[in-house]
C-alpha positions in Angstrom: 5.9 4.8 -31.6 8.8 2.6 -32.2 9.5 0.7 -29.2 13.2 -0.1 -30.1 14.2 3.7 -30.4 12.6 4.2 -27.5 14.9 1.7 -25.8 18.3 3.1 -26.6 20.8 3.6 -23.6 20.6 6.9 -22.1 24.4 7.3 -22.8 23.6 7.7 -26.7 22.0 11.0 -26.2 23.4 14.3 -27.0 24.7 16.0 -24.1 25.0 12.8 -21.4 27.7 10.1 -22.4 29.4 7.7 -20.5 29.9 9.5 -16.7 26.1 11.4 -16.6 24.6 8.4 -17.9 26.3 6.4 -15.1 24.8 8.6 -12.7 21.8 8.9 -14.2 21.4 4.6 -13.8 22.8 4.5 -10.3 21.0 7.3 -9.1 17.5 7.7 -11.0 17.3 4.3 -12.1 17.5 5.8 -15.8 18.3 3.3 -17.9 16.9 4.0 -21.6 14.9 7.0 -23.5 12.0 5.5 -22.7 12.9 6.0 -18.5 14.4 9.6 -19.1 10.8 10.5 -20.9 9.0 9.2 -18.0 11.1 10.8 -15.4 8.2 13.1 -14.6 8.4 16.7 -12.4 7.7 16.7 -9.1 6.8 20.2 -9.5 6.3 23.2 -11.4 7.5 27.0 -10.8 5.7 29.3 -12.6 7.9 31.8 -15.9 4.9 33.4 -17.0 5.9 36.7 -16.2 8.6 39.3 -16.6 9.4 41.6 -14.2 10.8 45.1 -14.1 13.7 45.9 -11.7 11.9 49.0 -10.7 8.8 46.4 -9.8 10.1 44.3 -7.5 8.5 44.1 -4.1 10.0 42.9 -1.0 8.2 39.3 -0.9 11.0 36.7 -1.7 9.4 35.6 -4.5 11.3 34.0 -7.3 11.1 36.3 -10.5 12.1 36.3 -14.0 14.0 39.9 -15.5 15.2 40.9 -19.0 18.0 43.3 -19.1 21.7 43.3 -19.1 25.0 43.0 -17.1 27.1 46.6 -16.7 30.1 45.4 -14.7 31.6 42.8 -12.0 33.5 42.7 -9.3 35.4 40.6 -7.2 34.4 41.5 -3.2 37.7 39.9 -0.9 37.5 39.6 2.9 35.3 36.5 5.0 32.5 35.8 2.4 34.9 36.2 -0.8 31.7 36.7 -3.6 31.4 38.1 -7.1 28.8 40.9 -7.7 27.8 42.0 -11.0 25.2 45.0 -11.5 22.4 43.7 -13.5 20.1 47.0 -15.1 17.0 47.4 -17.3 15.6 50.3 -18.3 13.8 50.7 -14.9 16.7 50.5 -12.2 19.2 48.0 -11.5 20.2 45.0 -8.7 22.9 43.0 -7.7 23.3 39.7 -9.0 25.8 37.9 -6.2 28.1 34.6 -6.6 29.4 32.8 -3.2 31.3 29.9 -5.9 32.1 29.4 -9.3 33.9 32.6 -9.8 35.8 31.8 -12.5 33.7 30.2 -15.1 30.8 32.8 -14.2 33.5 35.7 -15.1 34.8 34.1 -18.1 30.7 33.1 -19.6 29.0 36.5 -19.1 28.7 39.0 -21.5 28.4 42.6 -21.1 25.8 44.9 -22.5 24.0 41.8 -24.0 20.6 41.0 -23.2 20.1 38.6 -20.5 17.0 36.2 -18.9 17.7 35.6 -15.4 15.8 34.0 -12.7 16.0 33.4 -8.8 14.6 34.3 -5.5 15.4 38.3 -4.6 16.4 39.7 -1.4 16.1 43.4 -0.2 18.8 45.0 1.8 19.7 48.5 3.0 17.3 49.8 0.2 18.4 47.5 -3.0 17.6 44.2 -4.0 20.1 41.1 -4.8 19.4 37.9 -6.1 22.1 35.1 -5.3 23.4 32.6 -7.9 20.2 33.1 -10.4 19.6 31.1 -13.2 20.9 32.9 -16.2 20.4 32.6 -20.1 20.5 34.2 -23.4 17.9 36.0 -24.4 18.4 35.0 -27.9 18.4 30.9 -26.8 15.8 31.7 -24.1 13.6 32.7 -27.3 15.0 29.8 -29.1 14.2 26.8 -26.6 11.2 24.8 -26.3 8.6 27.2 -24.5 7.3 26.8 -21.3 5.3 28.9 -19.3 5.9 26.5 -16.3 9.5 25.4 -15.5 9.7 21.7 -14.3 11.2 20.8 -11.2 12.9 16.8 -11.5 13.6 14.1 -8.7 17.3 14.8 -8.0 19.6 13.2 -5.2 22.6 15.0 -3.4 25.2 13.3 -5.7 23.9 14.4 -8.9 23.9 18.4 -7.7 27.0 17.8 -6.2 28.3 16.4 -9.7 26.8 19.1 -11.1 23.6 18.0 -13.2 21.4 20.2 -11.9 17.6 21.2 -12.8 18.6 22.5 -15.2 20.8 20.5 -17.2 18.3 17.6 -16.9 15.6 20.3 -18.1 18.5 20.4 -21.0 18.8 16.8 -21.6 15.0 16.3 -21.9 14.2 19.7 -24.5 17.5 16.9 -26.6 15.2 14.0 -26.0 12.1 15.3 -27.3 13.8 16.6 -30.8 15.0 13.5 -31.0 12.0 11.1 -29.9 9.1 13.6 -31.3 8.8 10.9 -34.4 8.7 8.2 -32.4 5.9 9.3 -30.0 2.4 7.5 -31.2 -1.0 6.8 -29.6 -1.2 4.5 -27.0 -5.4 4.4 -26.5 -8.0 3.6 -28.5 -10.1 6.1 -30.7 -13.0 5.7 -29.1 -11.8 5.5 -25.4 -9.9 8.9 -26.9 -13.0 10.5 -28.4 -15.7 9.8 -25.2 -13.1 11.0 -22.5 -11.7 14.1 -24.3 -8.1 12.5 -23.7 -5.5 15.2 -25.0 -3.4 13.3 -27.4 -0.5 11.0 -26.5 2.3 13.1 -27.8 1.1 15.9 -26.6 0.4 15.3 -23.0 4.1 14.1 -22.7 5.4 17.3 -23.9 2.9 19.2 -21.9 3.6 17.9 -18.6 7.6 17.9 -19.2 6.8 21.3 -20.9 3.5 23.0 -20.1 2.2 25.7 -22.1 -0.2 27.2 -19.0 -2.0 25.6 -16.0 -4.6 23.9 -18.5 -2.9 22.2 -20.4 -0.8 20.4 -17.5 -3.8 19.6 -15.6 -5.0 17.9 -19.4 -1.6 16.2 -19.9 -1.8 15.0 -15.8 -5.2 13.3 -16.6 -4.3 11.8 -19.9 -1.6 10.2 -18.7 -2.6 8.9 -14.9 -5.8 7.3 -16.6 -3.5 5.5 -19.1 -1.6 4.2 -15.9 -4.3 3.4 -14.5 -5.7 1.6 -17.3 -2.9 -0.7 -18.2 -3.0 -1.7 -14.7 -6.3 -2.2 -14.3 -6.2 -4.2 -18.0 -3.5 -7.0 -16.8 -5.8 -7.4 -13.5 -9.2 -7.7 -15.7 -7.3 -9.8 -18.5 -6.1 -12.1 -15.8 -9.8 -12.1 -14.2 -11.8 -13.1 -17.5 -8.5 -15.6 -18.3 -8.6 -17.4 -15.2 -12.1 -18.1 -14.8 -12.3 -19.1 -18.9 -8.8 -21.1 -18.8 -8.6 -22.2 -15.3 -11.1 -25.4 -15.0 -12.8 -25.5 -11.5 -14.9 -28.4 -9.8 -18.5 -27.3 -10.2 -20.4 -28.0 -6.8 -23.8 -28.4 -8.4 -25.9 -29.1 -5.8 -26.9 -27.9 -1.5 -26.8 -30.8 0.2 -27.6 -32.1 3.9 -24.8 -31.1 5.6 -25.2 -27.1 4.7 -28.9 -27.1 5.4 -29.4 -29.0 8.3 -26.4 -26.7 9.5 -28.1 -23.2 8.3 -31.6 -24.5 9.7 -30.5 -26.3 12.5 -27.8 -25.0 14.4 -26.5 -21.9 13.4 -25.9 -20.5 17.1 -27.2 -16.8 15.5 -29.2 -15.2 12.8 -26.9 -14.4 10.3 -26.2 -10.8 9.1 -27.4 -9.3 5.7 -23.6 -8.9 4.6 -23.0 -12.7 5.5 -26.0 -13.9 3.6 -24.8 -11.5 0.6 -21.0 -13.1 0.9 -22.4 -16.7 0.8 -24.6 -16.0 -2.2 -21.2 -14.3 -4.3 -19.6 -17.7 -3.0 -22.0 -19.8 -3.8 -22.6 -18.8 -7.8 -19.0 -19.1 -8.0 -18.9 -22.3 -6.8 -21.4 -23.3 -8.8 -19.6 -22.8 -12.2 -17.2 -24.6 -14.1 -14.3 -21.9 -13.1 -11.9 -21.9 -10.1 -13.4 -19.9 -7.5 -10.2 -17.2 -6.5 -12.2 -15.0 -3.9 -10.6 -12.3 -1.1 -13.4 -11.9 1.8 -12.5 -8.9 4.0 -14.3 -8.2 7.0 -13.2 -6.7 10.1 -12.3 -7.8 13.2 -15.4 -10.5 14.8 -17.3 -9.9 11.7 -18.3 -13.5 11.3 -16.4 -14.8 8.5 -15.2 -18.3 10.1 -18.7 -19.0 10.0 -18.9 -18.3 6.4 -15.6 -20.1 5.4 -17.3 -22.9 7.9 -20.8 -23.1 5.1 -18.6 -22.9 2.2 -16.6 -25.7 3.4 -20.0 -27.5 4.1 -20.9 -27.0 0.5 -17.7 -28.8 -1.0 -18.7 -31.8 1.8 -22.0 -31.8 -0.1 -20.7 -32.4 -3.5 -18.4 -35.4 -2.4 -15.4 -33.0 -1.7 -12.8 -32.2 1.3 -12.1 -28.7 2.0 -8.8 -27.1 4.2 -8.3 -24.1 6.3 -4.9 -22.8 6.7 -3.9 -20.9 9.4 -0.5 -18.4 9.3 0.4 -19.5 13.7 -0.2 -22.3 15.6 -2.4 -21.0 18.1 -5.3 -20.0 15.4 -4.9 -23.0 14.0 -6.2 -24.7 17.2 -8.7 -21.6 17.8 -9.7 -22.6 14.5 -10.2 -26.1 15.3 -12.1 -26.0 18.1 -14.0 -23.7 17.1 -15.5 -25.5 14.0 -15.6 -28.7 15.7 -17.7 -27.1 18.4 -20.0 -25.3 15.7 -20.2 -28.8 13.8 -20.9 -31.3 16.9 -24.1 -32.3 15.1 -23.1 -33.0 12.1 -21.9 -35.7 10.7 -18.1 -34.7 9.7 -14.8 -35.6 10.7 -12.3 -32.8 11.0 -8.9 -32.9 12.6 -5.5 -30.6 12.6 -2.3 -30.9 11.5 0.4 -28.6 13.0 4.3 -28.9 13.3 4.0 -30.5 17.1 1.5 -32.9 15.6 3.4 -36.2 17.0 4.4 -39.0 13.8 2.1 -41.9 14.8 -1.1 -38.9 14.9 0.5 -37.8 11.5 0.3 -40.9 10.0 -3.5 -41.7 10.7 -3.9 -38.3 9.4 -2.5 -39.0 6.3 -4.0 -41.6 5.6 -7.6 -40.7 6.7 -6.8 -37.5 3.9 -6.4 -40.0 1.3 -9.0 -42.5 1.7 -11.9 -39.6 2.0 -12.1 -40.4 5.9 -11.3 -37.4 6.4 -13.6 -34.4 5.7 -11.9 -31.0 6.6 -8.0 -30.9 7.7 -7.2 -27.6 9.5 -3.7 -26.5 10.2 -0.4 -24.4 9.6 1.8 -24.3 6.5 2.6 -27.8 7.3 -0.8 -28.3 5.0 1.5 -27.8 2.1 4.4 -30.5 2.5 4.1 -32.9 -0.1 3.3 -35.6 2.2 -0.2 -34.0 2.8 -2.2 -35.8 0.2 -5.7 -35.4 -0.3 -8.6 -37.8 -2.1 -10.2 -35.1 -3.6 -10.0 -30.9 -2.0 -12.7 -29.3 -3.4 -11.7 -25.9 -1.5 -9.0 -24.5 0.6 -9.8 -21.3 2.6 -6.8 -19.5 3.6 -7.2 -17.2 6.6 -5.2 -13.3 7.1 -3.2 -14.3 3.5 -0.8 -11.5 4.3 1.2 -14.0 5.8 1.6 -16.3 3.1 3.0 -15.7 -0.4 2.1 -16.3 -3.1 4.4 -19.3 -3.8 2.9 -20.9 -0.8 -0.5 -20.3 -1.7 0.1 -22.1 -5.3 1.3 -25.2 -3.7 -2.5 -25.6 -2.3 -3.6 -25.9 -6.0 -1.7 -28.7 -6.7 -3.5 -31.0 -4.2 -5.9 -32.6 -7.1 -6.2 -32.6 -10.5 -8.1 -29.3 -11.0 -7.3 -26.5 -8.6 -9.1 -26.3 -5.6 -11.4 -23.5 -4.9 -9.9 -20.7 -3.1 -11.3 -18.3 -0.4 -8.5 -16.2 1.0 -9.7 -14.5 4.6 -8.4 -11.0 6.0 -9.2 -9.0 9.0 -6.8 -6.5 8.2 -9.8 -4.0 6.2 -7.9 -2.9 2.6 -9.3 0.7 1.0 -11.7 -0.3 -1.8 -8.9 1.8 -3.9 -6.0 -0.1 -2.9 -7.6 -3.2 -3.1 -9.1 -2.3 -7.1 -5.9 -2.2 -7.7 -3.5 -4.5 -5.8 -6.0 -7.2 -5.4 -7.7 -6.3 -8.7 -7.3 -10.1 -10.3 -9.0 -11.7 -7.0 -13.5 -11.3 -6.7 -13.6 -9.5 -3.7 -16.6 -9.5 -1.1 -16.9 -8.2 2.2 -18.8 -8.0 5.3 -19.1 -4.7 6.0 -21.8 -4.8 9.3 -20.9 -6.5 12.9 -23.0 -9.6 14.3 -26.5 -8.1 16.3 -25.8 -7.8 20.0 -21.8 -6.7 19.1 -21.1 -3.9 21.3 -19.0 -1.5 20.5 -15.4 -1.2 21.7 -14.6 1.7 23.7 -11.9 3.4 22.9 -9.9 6.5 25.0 -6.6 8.1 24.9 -4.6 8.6 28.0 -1.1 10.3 28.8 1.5 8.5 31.5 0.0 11.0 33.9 -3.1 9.4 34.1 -1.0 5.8 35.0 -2.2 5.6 38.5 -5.9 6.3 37.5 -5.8 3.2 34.4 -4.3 1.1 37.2 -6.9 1.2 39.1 -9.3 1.0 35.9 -7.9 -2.8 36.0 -7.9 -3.6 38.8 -12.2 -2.8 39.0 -12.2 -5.4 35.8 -10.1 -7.9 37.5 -12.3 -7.6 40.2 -16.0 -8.2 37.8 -13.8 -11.4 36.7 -12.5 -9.8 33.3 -9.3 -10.1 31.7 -7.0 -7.7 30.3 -4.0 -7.6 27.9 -1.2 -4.7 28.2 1.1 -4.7 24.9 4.2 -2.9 24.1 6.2 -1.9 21.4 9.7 -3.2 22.2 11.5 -6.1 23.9 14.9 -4.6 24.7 15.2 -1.2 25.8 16.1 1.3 22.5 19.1 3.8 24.0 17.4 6.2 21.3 14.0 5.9 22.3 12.5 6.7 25.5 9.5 4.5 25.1 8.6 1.8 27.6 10.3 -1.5 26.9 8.1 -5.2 27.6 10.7 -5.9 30.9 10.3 -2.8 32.7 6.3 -2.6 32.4 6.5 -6.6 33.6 8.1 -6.0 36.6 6.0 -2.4 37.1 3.1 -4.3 36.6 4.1 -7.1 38.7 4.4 -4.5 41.6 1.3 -2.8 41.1 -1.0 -6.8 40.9 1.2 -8.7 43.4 1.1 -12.4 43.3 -0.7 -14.5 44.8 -3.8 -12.3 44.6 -3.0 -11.7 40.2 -1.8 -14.0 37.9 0.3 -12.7 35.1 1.4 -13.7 31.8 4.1 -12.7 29.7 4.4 -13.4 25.5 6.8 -12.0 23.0 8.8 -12.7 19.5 12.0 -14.0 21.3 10.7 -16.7 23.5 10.3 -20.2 21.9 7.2 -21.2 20.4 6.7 -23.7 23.1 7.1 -21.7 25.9 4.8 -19.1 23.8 1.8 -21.3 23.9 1.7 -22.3 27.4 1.9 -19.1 28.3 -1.0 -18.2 25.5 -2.9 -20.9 26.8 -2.6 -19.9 30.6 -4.6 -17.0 29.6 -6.8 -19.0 26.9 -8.0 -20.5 30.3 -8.0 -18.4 32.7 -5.6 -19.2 34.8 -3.9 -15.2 34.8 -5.9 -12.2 34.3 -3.2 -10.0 32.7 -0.9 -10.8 29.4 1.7 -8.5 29.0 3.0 -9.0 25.3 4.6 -7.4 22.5 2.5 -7.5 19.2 2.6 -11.6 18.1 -1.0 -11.3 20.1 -2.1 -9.2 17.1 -3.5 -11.8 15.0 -6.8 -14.3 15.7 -6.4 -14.5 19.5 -9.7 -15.1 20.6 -10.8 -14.9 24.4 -14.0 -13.7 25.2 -13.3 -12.7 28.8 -10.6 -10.5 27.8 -12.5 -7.3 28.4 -9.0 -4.2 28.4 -6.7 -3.6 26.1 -4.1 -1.5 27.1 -1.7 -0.4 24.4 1.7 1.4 25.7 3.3 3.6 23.3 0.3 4.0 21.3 2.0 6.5 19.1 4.7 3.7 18.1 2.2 1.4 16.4 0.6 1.9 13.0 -3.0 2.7 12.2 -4.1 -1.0 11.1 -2.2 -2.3 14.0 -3.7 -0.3 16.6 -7.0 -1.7 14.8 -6.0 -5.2 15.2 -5.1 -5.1 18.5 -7.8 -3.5 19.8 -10.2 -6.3 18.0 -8.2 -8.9 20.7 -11.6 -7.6 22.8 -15.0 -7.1 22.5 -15.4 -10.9 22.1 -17.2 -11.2 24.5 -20.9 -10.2 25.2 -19.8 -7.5 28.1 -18.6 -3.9 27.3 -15.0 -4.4 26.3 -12.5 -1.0 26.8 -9.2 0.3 25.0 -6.8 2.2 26.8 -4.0 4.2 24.3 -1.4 5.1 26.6 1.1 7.9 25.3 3.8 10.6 26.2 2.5 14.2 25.9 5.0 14.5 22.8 3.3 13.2 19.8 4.0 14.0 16.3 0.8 15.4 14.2 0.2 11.9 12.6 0.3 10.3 15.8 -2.2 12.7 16.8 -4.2 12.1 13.7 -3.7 8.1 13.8 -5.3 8.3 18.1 -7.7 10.4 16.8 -9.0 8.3 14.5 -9.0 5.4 16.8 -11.2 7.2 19.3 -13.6 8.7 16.9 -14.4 5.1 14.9 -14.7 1.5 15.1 -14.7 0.9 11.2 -12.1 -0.8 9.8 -12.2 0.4 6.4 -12.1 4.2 7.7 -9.3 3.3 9.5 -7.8 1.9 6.4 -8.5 5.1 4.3 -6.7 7.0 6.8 -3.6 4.3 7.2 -3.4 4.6 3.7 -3.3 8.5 3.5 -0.6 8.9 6.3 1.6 6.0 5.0 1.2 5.5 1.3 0.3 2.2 -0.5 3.5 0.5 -0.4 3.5 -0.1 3.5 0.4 -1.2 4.0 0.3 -4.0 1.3 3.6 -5.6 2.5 6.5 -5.8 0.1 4.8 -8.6 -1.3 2.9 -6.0 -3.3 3.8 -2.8 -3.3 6.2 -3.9 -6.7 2.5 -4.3 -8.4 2.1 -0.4 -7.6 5.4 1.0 -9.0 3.5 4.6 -10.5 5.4 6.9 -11.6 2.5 9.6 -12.4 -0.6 8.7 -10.7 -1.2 8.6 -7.4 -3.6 5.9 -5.9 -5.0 8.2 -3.1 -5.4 11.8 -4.8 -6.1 10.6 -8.3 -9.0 7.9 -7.1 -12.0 9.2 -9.5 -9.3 8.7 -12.4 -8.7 5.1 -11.1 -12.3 4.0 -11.2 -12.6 5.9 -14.4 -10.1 3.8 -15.6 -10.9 0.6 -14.2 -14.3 0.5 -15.8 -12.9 1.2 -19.1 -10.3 -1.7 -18.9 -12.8 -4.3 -17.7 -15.7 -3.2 -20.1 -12.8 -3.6 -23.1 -12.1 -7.2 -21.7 -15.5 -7.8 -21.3 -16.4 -6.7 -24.8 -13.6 -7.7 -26.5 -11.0 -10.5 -24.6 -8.7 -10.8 -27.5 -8.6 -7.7 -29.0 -9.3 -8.7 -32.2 -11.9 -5.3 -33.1 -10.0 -3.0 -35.4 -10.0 -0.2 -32.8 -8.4 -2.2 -29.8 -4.9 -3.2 -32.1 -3.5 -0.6 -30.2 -4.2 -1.5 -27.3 -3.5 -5.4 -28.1 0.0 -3.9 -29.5 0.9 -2.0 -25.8 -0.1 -4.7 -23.7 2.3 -7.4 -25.5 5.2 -5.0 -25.0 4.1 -4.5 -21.2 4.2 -8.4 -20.9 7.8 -8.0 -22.9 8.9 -5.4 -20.8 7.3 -6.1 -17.3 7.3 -2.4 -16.6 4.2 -0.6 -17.3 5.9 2.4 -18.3 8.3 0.7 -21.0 5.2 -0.2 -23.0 2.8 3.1 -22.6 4.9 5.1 -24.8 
């Protein structure tokens, strides 16, 4: 291939100039060649077959006839059309015109042969087929052949500026009798010859062009795995270059502070998944790398308790560790939480938070950079430049979907090396989205609930059932439980006739009268102050009912809280539905969530409470999330740039993606520099994907 051909403005090929090609930018995004040649169908329609006028049945298929045209006419009146009688040697149709009178008059020929091509319809006896693709027979014979016609992304403005179907189909039969010589292999021989790849130039032409059903399929495959691939190539180069390049502290030993802990007052036997965790954490902390590690586990899985014994380690090999939290209010959960847990032990640990007041701030500091201080917990105010440290050994970042990525890199320059890094998340990611989003991160997870865990119940109710969930509360109220009732809206939406925060305050207020219930009330436009007390009021349990919007999503953690009663269900998204509900079941008694909806639902909202009544599992519900919303969503816009595909698709093409995965990591592995003879092409495609950034400017 020669990259720089490939790279010519779109306006420099035959049949586009200046105006198309400006459409074709704003529009498409089509910028080059190289874009137009990866502009792949969305779909295919099948021009196997020829059929006989006399042959037609009444199905409103779309069919494809030879024959030719034996007159026109112009029909006046309401719907002004031209008709033209189309015959072969079997019958004749109608072929009808609603526009375009005038140029279709002036183009056709009489009495020559003709292909033509469209949907037919059957009335009063004959069949009609309205504006139908026509062509010469003699260039139909001439053009590149396909037995399946591509169907391209188009907009509104492009048909309405007349580049159709099939003038793009045009523009890309120009492009490939251009390009053809500049097309070249793109994958290794040997990764070629063991997977039975079709070749490189012909899979493109295949799936812009397909000569049957089996050779798209081959062309589909040879060209999602190589998407794949390169993807899964920059995530495993990045892997193996970090942990060779990027120089960790090595915490060689297990001191005093993690075994007295693990033997003397761990409050409960830990699970097999959090003993497997700690072991992955603990050989990477014992190398001479920076430990980068995501640990997923779902909602009261345990893993403060095993960012807690990592942070123990570091305090055993003469370092400080940090825990970052993305609010406030986990940040002190956080805090007195691990200072309860390590009451025995002989470590200092203290918080640092926005309201921290100046003189506190100061010991603080200072403290951090004398070594006084063991383990700092707090809010992004960890990362001012004022926060100094003696020596952090690890910083464990908890639900890292908050922070980005700039923020994160400001932890590792707190000391001379990196510190270690052990991002937390409770928000379960597919093992496919995560191979690939989170591909350059280790990954472990705890994937089994703490013994004695019961599960959450989960049902779904309609608003006719109010009266019966309201007196579902008030039994709970009554065994000394708490409950939370969240909504999806502050303001009332004129559109939406969905239950807004104020009107289910003041219904609820009417239904649990003061001074017999307490009742709180949280949501995103009070200030953070008032937030908290209110937050804490329930912390306490000083009300028995928080009515909130969803900033109660994340980390909350009261035991007593035993009802979760989500309004609007259908409103919320899959993962958030899962989050909330993991607000209870803290506790040791049976914990309950209500999902309260209209009796008009859409079917994913019937598929997404479905799903939330049938499981508990977080990563199911991921798998399913992912399904009904696509990857972008669900991975924040932070990443969904990293999964830009234009061929493959990360849910339905999942076998290709660990097919391809293995073979980019097992070329790293093998060979991290590609110097072997047979990986030069693959050393020459991933330095124009760093050049380009765009993993479909270089995989040409």
């Amino acid at each position: 291939m020669n990259p720089t051909f490939l790279q010519t403005p779109i306006d420099y090929l035959k049949g586009v100039g200046p105006n198309r090609a400006d459409l074709l930018r704003s529009e498409l995004g089509i910028h080059t060649f190289q874009d137009l040649m990866h502009l792949f169908p969305n779909r295919y329609i099948d021009k196997t077959q020829y059929y006989k006028i006399g042959e037609l049945e009444r199905n409103n298929a779309d069919v494809q006839i030879i024959g030719k045209f034996s007159g026109l006419k112009m029909i006046e009146g309401k719907g002004r059309r031209l008709v033209a009688t189309f015959k072969d040697e079997t019958g004749q149709m109608e072929l009808v015109w609603f526009r375009g009178h005038k140029w279709i008059r002036e183009s056709i020929k009489l009495n020559t042969p003709y292909v033509i091509f469209g949907k037919c319809n059957y009335y009063n006896g004959n069949f009609s087929m309205p504006h139908p693709e026509m062509e010469l027979l003699a260039d139909h014979e001439k053009s590149i052949k396909s037995a399946m016609q591509p169907v391209y992304p188009s907009t509104e403005k492009l048909s309405n500026r007349g580049i159709t179907n099939k003038v793009i189909n045009g523009v890309m039969q120009t492009l490939f009798l251009e390009c053809k010589s500049h097309l070249f292999e793109s994958l290794s021989k040997p990764i070629i010859t063991e997977l039975k790849l079709m070749p490189k130039r012909e899979a493109l032409l295949n799936v812009h062009f397909p000569q049957s059903q089996e050779h798209l399929a081959r062309a589909q495959y040879r060209l999602k795995f190589e998407e794949f691939f390169y993807i899964q190539l920059q995530l495993a180069f990045k892997n193996v270059n970090h942990k060779t390049k990027i120089k960790g502290y090595p915490f060689e030993k297990i001191g005093p502070n993690f075994t007295t802990f693990y033997n003397d007052h761990l409050p409960f036997e830990l699970t097999g998944a959090q003993k497997r965790v700690l072991k992955e954490i603990r050989h990477d902390l014992g190398t001479n790398a920076q430990m980068n590690r995501l640990l997923q586990g779902d909602v009261g899985s345990g893993k403060t308790i095993v960012a807690l014994m990592s942070m123990l380690m570091a305090l055993d090999n003469g370092f400080q560790a940090c825990l970052m939290a993305p609010t406030a209010i986990l940040a002190v959960q956080h805090y007195q939480g691990l200072k309860e847990l390590c009451k025995y032990l002989n470590t200092s640990i203290s918080i640092l938070q926005g309201s921290t007041k100046t003189s506190e701030r100061k010991i603080i500091h200072e403290k951090l950079e004398n070594g006084e201080l063991d383990i700092l917990i707090g809010t992004h105010a960890l990362l001012e430049d004022k926060v100094k440290f003696k020596n952090l050994g690890l910083a464990v970042i908890d639900e890292q979907h908050r922070f980005g990525v700039k923020q994160r890199s400001k932890l590792w320059h707190k000391n001379e090396y990196p510190p270690h890094v052990l991002v937390m998340t409770a928000t379960p990611i597919p093992r496919t989205l995560a191979m690939t989003v989170y591909g350059d991160l280790d990954v472990s997870v705890i994937d089994e609930l703490p013994p004695g865990r019961k599960s959450i119940k989960t049902v779904h109710r309609y608003d006719a059932n109010r009266l019966k969930v309201f007196k579902f509360i008030r039994d709970e109220i009554a065994l000394g439980r708490q409950v939370y009732i969240v909504y999806p809206l502050i303001q009332e939406s004129e559109a939406m006739d969905y239950k807004d925060l104020m009107d289910g305050y003041e219904s609820i207020s009417r239904e649990f009268p003061m001074p017999k219930y307490q009742i709180s009330i949280v949501h995103g436009q009070m200030k953070p102050a008032d937030k908290e007390i209110e937050m804490n009021r329930f912390i306490k349990g000083e009300t028995q009912i928080m009515v909130a919007t969803t900033v109660i999503e994340v980390g909350v953690n009261v035991p007593n809280a035993s009802v979760m009663i989500i309004e609007s269900a259908e409103r919320f998204g899959l993962s958030q539905l899962h989050q909330l509900r993991g607000r209870v079941g803290r506790g040791a008694e049976q914990s309950y969530c209500i999902l309260m909806t209209s009796h008009k639902l859409s079917s994913d909202s019937k598929v997404r409470l479905e799903t939330m009544t049938r499981t508990n599992d977080g990563f199911e519900i991921a798998e399913v999330d992912l399904k009904l919303r696509g990857p972008g969503d669900i991975t924040g816009t932070q990443q969904s740039g990293a999964l830009n595909l234009k061929i493959a698709d990360i849910i339905k093409d999942n076998d290709i993606l660990k097919v391809a995965r293995s073979y980019a990591w097992a070329v790293v592995k093998d060979d991290p520099t590609f110097k072997k003879e047979e990986n030069q092409i693959i050393r020459f495609m991933y330095a124009q994907m760093m050049k380009f950034k765009n993993i479909w400017s270089y995989i040409s």
